[in-house]
C-alpha positions as CSV (number, residue, x, y, z in Angstrom):
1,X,117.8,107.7,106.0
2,X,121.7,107.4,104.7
3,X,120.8,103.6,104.1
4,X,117.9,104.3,101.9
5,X,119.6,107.5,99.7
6,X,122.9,104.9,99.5
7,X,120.8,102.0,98.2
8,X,118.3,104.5,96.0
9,X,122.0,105.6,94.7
10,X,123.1,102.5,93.7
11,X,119.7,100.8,92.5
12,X,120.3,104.2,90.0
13,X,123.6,103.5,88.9
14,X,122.7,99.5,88.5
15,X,119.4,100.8,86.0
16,X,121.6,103.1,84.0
17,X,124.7,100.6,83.6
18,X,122.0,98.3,82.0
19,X,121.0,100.6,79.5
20,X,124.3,101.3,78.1
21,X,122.4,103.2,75.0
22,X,121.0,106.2,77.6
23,X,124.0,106.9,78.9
24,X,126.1,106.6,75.2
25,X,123.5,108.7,73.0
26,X,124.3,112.1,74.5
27,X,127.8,111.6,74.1
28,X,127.5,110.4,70.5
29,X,125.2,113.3,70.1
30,X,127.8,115.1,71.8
31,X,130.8,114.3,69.7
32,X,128.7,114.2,66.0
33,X,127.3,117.5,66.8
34,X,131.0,119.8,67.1
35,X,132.5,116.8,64.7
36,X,129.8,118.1,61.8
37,X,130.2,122.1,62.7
38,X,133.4,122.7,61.4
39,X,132.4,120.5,58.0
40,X,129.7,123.3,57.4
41,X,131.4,126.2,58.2
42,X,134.9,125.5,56.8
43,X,138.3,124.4,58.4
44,X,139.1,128.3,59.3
45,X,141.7,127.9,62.2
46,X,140.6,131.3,63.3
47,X,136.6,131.6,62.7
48,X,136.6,127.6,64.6
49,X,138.1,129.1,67.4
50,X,136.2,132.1,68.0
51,X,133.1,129.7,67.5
52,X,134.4,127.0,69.6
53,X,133.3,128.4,73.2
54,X,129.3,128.4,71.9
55,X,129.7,125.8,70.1
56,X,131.0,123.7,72.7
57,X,128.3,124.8,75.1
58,X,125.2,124.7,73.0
59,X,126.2,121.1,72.0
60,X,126.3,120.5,76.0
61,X,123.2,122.0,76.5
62,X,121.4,119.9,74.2
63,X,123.4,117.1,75.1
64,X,122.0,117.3,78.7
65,X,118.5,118.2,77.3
66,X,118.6,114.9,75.5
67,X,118.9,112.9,78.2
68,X,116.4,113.9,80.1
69,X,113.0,113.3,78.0
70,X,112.9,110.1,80.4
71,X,114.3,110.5,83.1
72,X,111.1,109.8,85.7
73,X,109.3,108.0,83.1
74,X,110.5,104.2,83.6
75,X,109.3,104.9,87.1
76,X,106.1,106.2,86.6
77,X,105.3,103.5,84.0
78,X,106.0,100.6,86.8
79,X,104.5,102.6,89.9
80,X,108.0,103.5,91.8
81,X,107.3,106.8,91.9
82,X,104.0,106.4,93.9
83,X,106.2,104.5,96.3
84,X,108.6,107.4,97.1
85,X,105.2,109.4,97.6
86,X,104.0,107.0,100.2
87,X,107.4,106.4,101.7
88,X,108.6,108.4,104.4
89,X,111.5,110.0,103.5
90,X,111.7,113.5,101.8
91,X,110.4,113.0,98.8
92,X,113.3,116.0,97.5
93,X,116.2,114.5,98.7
94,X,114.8,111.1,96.6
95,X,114.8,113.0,93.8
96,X,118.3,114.8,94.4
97,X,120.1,111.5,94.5
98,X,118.3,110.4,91.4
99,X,119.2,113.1,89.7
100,X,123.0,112.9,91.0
101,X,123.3,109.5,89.5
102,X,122.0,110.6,86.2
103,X,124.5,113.4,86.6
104,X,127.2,111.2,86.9
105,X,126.6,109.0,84.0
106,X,125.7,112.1,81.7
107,X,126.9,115.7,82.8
108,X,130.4,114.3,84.5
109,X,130.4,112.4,81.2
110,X,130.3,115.7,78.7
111,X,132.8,117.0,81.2
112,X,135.7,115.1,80.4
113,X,134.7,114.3,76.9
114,X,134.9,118.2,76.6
115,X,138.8,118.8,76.5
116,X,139.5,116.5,73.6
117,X,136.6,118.1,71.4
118,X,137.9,121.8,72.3
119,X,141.3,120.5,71.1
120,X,139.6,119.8,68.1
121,X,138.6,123.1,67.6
122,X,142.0,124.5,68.3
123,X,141.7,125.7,71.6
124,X,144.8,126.5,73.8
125,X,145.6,123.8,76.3
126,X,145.4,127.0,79.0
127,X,141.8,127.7,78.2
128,X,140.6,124.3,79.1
129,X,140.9,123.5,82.8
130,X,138.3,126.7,82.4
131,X,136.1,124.8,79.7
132,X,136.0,122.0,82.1
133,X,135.3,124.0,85.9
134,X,132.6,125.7,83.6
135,X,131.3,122.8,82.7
136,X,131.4,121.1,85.9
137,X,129.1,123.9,87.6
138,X,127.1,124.3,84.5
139,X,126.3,120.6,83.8
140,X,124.6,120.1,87.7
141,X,122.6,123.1,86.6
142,X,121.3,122.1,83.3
143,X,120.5,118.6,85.0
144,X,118.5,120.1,88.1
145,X,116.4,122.8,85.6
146,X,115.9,119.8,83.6
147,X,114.6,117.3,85.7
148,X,112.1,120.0,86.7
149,X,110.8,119.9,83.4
150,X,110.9,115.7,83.4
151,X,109.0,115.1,86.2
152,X,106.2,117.7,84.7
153,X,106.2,116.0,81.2
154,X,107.0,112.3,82.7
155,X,103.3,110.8,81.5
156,X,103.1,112.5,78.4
157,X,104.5,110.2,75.8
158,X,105.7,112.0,73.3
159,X,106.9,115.6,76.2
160,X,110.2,115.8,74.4
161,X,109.1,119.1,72.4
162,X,107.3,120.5,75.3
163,X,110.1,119.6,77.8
164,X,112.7,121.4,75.3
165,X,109.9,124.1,75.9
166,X,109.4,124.4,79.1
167,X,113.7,124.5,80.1
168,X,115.7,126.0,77.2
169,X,114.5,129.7,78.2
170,X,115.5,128.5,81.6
171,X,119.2,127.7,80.6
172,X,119.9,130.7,78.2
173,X,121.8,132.2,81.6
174,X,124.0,129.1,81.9
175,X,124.5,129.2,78.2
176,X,125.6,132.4,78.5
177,X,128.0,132.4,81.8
178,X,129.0,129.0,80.3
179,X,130.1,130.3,77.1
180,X,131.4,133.8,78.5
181,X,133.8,132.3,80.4
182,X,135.7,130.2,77.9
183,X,135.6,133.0,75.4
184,X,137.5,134.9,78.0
185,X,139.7,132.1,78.7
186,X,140.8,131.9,75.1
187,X,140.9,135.6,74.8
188,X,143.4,136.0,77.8
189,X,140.8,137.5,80.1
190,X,139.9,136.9,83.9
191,X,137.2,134.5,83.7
192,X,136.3,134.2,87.3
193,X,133.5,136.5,87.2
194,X,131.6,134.4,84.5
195,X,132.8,131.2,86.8
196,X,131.6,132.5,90.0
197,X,128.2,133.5,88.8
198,X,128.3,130.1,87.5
199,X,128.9,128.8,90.9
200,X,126.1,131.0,92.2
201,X,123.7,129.5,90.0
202,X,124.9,125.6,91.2
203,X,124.3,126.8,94.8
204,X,120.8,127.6,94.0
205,X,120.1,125.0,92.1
206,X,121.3,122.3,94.0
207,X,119.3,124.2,97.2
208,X,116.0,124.6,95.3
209,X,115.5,122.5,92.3
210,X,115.1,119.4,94.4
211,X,112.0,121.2,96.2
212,X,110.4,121.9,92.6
213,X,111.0,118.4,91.4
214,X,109.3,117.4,94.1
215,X,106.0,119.1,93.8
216,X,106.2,118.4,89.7
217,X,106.3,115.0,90.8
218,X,103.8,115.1,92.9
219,X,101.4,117.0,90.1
220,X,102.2,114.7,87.4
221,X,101.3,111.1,90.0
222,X,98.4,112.8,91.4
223,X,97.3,114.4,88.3
């Protein structure tokens, strides 16, 4: 079973290294997105920083949500997925690693992009190793809820606007842990409450999400 996950892994990481453009359009997006912000709302020193923690978080969120329109969709289209429904391995734990790989070429991606985009904004260098543990639980999160919503929309061809449906009320707690905490990092406030709850979240996630990808998968192939 460790042989299949590491080779599932890597087959993964191969597909997404050859499609350097899904991996670099959430970034771009990424970076354009808090780039443009402070052009519309003025170069304010003071209203960029109190703006900063959102803004940095919302631009994640839909960063994430970018990414993962097709994320099961290359592998419904050339019948893979009916393969990991006939094979006999756990069907969640198939899912799990492909959504680890995705997370590692996306989420871990935003992650360290995120500190030289908050300095941008003007935040304190001691508010960021916050920014970035927040984003480290968040991300996982976002990716997990999100895949969810993937593997229900994977054979409609145009589930973009229903995916972003279907997820964004689902992430408005993550937003707002996500955003708490770095607002209370920049403010001088404890922001272990907002990080634990964070952590919480991750815990869940990572325990349950793969069980609901899995039956959305199986809906969507069977359907």
């Amino acid at each position: 079973m460790t042989k299949v996950l590491i080779l599932l892994f890597t087959r993964e990481l191969n597909l997404l290294c050859r499609q350097p453009a899904e991996i670099a359009n959430p970034l771009v997006f990424y970076c354009l997105v808090i780039a443009l912000v402070p052009l519309a709302v003025g170069p304010q020193s003071q209203l960029l920083l109190q703006m900063a923690p959102g803004m940095l978080w919302v631009a994640a969120l839909l960063a994430v949500l970018l990414s993962l329109d097709g994320l099961f969709r290359s592998d419904f289209d050339d019948g893979s997925l009916e393969q990991w429904l006939l094979s006999p391995h756990p069907l969640p734990l198939l899912a799990a690693v492909k959504v680890l790989a995705h997370w590692l070429c996306t989420g871990l991606a935003l992650v360290v992009l995120a500190p030289v985009l908050a300095v941008m904004l003007g935040i304190p260098a001691a508010s960021l190793p916050v920014l970035m543990l927040s984003l480290l639980l968040g991300t996982p999160v976002l990716c997990l809820l999100g895949a969810v919503g993937a593997a229900l929309t994977m054979a409609l061809r145009r589930g973009g606007l229903l995916l972003a449906l279907l997820i964004l009320p689902l992430y408005i707690p993550v937003l707002i842990l996500g955003s708490g905490a770095v607002q209370a990092a920049v403010l001088g406030l404890p922001a272990s409450g907002y990080l634990l709850w964070l952590g919480s979240l991750a815990a869940l996630a990572v325990t349950l999400a793969p069980f609901a990808i899995a039956a959305a998968l199986t809906i969507s192939v069977r359907g």
